[in-house]
Structure formats: C-alpha cells, structure tokens
Wavefront OBJ file of the C-alpha trace (Angstrom):
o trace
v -89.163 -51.797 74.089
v -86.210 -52.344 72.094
v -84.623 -55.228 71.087
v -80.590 -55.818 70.183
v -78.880 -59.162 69.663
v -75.302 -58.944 70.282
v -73.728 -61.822 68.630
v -70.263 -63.414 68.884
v -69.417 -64.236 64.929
v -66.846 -66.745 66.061
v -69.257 -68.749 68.137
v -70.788 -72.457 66.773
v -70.374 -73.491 63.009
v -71.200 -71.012 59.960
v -74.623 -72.803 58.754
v -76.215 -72.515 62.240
v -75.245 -69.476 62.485
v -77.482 -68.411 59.946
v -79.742 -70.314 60.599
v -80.161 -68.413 64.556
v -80.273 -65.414 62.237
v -83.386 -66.566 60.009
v -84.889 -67.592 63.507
v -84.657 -64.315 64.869
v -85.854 -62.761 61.627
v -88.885 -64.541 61.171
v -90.212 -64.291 64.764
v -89.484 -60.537 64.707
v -91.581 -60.293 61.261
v -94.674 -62.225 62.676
v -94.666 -60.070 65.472
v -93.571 -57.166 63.872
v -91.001 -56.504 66.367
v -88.065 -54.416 65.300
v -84.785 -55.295 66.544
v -80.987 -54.491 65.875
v -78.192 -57.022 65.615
v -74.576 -56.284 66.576
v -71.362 -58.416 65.954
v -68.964 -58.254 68.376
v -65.183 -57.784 66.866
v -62.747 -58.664 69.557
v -63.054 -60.411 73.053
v -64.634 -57.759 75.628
v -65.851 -55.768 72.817
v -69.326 -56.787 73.443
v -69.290 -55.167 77.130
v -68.415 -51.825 75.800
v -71.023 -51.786 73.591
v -73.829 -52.294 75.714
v -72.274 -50.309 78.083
v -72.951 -47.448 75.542
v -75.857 -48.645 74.166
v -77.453 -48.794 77.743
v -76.264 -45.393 78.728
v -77.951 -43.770 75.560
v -81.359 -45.669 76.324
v -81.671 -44.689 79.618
v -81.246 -41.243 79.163
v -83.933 -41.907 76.774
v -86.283 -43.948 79.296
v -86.279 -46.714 77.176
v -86.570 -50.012 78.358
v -83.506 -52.884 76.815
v -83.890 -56.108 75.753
v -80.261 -57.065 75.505
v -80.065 -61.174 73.510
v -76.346 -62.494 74.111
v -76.074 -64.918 71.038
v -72.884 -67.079 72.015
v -71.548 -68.919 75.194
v -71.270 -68.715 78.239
v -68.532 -65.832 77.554
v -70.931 -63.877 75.164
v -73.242 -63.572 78.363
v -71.114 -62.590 80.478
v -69.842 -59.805 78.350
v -73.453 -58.603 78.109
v -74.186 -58.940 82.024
v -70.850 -56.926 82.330
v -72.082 -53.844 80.258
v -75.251 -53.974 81.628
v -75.053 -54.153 85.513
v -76.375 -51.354 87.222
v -79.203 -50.457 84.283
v -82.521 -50.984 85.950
v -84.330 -50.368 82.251
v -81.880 -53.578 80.756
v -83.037 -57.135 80.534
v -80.282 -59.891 79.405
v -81.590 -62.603 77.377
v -79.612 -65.743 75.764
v -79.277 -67.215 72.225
v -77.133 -70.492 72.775
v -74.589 -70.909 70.507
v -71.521 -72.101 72.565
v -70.084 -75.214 73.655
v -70.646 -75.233 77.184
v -74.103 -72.822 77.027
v -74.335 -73.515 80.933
v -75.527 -70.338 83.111
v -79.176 -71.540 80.353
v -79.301 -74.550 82.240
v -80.544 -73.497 85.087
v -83.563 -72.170 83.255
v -84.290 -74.656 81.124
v -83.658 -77.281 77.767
v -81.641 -75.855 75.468
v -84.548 -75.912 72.792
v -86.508 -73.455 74.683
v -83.734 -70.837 74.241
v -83.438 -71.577 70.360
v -87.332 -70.923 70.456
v -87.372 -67.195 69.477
v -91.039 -66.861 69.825
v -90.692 -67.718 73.237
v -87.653 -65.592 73.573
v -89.933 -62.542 72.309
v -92.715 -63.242 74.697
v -90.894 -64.710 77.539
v -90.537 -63.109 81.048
v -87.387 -61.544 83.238
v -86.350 -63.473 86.334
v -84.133 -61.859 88.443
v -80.725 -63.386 89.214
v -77.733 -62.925 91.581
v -74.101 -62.043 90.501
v -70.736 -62.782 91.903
v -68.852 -59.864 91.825
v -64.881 -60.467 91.890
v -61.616 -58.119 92.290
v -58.649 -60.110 90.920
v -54.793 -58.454 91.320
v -51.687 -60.255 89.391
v -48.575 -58.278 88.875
v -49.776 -54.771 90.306
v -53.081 -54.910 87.670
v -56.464 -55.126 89.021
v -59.548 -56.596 87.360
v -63.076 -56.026 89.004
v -66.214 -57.373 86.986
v -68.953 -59.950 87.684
v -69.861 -63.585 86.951
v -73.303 -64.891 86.198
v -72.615 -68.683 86.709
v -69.583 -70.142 87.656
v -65.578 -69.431 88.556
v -63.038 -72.532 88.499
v -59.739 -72.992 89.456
v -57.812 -76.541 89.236
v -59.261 -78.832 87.592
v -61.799 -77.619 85.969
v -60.268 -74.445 84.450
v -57.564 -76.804 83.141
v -59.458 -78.973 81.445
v -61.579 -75.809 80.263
v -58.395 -74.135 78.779
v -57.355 -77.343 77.450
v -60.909 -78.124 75.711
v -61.024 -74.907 73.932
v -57.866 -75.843 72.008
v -59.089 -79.482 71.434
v -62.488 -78.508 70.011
v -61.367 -76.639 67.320
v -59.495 -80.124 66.174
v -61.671 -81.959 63.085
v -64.751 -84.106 64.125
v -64.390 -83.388 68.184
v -67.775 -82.210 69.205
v -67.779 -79.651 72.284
v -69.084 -82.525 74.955
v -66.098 -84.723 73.206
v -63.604 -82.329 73.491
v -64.860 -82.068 77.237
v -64.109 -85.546 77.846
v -60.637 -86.358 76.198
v -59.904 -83.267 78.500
v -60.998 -84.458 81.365
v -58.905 -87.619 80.990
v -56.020 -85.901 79.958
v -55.457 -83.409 82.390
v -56.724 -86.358 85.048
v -53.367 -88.273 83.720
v -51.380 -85.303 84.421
v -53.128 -85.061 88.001
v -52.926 -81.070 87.717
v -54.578 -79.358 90.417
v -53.922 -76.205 92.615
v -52.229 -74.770 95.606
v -54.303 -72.058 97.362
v -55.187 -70.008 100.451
v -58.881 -69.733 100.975
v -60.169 -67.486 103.715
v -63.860 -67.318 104.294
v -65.793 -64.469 105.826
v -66.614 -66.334 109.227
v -62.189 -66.532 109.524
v -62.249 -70.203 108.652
v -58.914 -70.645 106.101
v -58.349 -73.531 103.987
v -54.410 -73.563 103.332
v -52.399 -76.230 100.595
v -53.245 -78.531 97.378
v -56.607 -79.018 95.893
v -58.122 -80.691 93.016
v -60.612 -77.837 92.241
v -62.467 -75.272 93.495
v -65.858 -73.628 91.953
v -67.517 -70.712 93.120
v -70.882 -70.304 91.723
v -74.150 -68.902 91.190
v -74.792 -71.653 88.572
v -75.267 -75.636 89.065
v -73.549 -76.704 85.682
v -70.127 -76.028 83.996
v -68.609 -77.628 81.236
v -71.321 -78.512 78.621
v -73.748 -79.643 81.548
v -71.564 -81.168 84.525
v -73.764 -81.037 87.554
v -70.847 -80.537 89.876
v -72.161 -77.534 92.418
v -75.897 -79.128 92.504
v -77.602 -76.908 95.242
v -76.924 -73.405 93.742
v -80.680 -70.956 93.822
v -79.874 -68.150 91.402
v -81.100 -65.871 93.525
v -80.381 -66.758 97.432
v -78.027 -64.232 98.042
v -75.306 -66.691 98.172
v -72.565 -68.235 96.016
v -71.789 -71.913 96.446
v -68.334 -73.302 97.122
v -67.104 -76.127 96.360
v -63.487 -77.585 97.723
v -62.444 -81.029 96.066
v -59.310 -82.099 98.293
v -56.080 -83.730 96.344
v -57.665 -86.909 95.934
v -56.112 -90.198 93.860
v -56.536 -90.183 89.906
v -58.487 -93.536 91.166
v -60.836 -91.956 93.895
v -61.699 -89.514 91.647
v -62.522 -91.301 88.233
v -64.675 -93.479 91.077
v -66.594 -90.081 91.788
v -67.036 -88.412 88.696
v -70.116 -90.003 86.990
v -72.178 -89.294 90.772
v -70.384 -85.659 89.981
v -71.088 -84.736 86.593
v -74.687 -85.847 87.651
v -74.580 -83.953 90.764
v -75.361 -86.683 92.840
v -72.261 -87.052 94.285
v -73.329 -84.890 97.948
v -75.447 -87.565 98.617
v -72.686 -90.092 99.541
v -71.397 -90.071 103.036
v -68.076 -91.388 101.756
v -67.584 -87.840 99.816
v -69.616 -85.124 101.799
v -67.074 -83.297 104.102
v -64.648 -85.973 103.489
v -63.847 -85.084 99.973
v -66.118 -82.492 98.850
v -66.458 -79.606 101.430
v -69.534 -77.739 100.109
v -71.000 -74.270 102.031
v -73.077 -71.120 101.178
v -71.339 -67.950 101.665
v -71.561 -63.937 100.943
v -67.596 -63.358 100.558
v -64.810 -64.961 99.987
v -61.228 -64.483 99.657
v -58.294 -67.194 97.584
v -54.810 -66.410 97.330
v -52.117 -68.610 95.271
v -49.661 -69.820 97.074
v -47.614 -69.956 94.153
v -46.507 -66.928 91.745
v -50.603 -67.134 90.336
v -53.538 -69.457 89.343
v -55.758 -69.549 86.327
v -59.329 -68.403 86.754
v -62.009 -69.298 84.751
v -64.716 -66.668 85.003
v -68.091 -67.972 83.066
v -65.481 -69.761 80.448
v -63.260 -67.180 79.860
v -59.347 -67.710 81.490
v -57.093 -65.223 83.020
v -54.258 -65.160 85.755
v -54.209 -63.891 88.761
v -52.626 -63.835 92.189
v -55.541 -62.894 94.670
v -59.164 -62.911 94.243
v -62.198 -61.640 96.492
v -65.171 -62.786 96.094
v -68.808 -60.900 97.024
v -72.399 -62.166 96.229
v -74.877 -58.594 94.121
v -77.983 -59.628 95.645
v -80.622 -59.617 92.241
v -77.614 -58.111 90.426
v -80.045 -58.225 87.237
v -82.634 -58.937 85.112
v -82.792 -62.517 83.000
v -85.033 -63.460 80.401
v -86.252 -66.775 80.665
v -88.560 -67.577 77.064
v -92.036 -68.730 77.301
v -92.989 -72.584 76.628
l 1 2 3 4 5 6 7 8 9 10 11 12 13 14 15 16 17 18 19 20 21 22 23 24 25 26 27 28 29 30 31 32 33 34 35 36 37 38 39 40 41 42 43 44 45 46 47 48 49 50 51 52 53 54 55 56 57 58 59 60 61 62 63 64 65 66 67 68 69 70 71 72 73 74 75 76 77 78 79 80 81 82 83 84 85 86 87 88 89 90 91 92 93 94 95 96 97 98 99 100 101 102 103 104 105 106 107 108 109 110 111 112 113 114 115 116 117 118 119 120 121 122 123 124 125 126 127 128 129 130 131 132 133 134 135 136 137 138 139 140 141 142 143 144 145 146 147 148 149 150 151 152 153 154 155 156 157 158 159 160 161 162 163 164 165 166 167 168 169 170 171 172 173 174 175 176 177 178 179 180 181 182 183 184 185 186 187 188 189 190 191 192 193 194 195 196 197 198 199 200 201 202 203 204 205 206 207 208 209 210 211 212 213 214 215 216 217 218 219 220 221 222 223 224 225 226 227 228 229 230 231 232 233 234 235 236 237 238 239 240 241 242 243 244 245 246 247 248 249 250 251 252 253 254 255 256 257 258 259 260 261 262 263 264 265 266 267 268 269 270 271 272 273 274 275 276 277 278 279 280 281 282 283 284 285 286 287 288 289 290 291 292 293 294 295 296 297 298 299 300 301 302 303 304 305 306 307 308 309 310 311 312 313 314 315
C-alpha cells in the first residue's frame, strides 16, 4: 500500500499546519508506514497530480491511499484525479473552513486522529457528476458533497473574502455573510428541469444539489442525503421575505426545518433524483461546486453510483 498526502499550503493558519505534519509523521514512524507528501502549487493542480500519480500505480498494481489535507476544495481536487481508479482510496486531513463532505462521517477529531486515519476502513460513496457550458466553454468533473446556487454560493463567495479579515474565525465569517447578503436579499433566477419533465421556471432563494447533508462550516440544510443511495438531493428554497427566512434559518442550519408543515412543499420543495438539468435565465449564475465558484450558463446534473472509495478512520 502506499500512502501520499496531498496538501493545500494555503489552507488553515501556519502553526497548525505543522503541527498536521508532526501528526502524520509520528503515526507513520510508530507504524513504520512510509508515505509521501505533496504540496499543491496552484488551484486544480492537485487533480493533475493524482491523476498521474494514479496512472503510474496502476500500471504497477499498486493499491493508493490518496489523504486530501485541506477543505472541502482540496477533496474535491483529489476525488477529481482519482475517479475511475479502482486501486485509489481518498482519505481527508481537515484543514479548511467549511471541512463539510467529513461530516457525514464523523467529529472532526476523528479525522485529525492519524492513527485512525492509518488503520481506518474505505466506505464507498456516490458522486454527482456535472457538465457546465458558459460562453461556448464546457466544464465536466464531479462533486463529492454539495453544489449551491443563490444564496448559499453568495454568501460562500462572500465568506472567503471576509475570513481572511483579522480575528474573523471561518464559522464568523459564515455568519456576518449570511446577514449581509440576507440584507441585500440576493438570490437567483433559474430554469430547472427534472428527469420525470417536471420544470421549475423564475426567482429562488437557493438551490443545493447534494450528495452531502452539511455546507458552510456545518449548516444542516439538505438533512436526508445517504452517501450512497444512488441519488442526489435537491433542495428549492422559493423567494421568500428577509423576515420568513431569518424565522427559518436556526430549524435550517439544524436541519430540522422539513419537519414543519408550514415549510415542507410550501417553502422548501425537497426530492431525490438521478438527473437534473438548471439553466439561468439570465446571461449566467455562480456555482459553487464543493466550495469552489465558477460561472456558468447551463448545468446537467447525473448521480456515479459508488463513484469511489472513502476512508473513514478508525475510533
């Protein structure tokens, strides 16, 4: 077995940094486990090269252990050079601000726990696969826990410049965003065709397509997701008040919110489905894909049954 840790050198603050990287040491030494570390130098970097690091293992029949030390982002970037390697699992090092797609797994503590990590077990987990066209360009790649548009992507684009701001925390920088962009009342305006021909058509607050429950440093908002049904989630918020919605938010960020009758179907339109098509009925929308923002114009949307192989570390 061999072991890499592909690390994003720009995620968390300097001293824990190191300090993941004396974890990491000293587990390998007890076990005397040798591993490789790589640090990834620009964004998408980190999916070419375990791309090529997975090509020259397999013609090698060596079996991957692939650790994605970073975000939600540095995961992704992983998952995306590995699909389609049957030898490759994808473990996680959390060292983001979000560190959601872990969540669904387990405490955060348990993935710092690098004895576990070396000992744990692979689970295997569904992908969203996505082709996204803007402007003539496609994109095609896949998501392990969550896409947002609206509301949530905004306040995710707007957090990432407000964490970096002195003494705002990750979960604080969350919050002032979620105010902030509430004030401005930003939403979307989208087409939404789903595989059984049903079409949702105008403004939204949000929409999330996931695999995941959690997004945004642990906001339970799509709370039935199994990451590994064979199905994404979807959940449509309607254009609702700034009022109606600062109402539902705590019951959301818990996930409890399905549970009322006054926002089930009435607000929050929540299904299960295998495909799934949005279209902006504007010039584009933002997507966030697993953290990470781009624009687009039209997206599709198809579940990779057991698309691969996730470490989850022993207790």
């Amino acid at each position: 077995m061999k072991y890499v840790f592909v690390m994003n050198p720009t995620a968390g603050k300097r001293k824990y940094r190191e300090e993941i990287l004396k974890s990491i040491r000293a587990a390998a030494e007890e076990r005397s486990i040798e591993y490789q570390m790589y640090f990834t130098k620009a964004q998408e970097d980190g999916a070419i090269y375990v791309r090529e690091l997975c090509q020259r293992c397999a013609r090698k029949g060596e079996k991957l252990r692939i650790y994605a030390c970073g975000g939600d982002g540095t995961i992704n970037e992983v998952i995306n050079g590995a699909f389609g390697f049957e030898n490759v699992e994808v473990g996680a090092v959390p060292m983001g601000t979000g560190n959601d797609y872990i969540r669904n797994y387990g405490d955060t503590d348990d993935f710092l726990n690098m004895r576990g990590q070396f000992s744990g077990i692979s689970k295997t987990s569904d992908l969203i696969k996505y082709r996204a066209e803007h402007e003539g360009i496609i994109r095609e790649g896949y998501c392990a826990n969550m896409f947002n548009i609206g509301f949530d992507c905004n306040v995710v684009d707007l957090t990432a410049k407000i964490k970096n701001l002195p003494l705002i925390s990750g979960s604080l920088a969350y919050l002032i965003s979620v105010f902030l962009i509430l004030i401005r009342k930003k939403g979307c305006d989208l087409k939404i065709e789903f595989e059984d021909g049903r079409v949702t058509d105008g403004k939204l607050l949000l929409i999330a397509i996931a695999n995941g429950c959690y997004c945004g440093g642990g906001v339970k908002g799509v709370p039935y997701c199994d990451l590994n049904d064979g199905l994404m989630d979807v959940s449509v918020v309607n254009n609702v008040s700034r009022t109606k919605f600062i109402t539902i938010f705590p019951s959301y960020s818990k996930g409890t919110h399905l549970e009322k009758v006054a926002v089930k179907d009435k607000i929050v339109h929540y299904t299960k489905e295998k495909a799934l098509t949005i279209t902006a009925n504007g010039k584009s929308l933002r997507l966030c894909t697993d953290g990470e923002i781009t624009t687009q114009k039209r997206v599709e949307f198809f579940v990779v049954k057991d698309g691969f192989k996730f470490i989850v570390p022993a207790k």
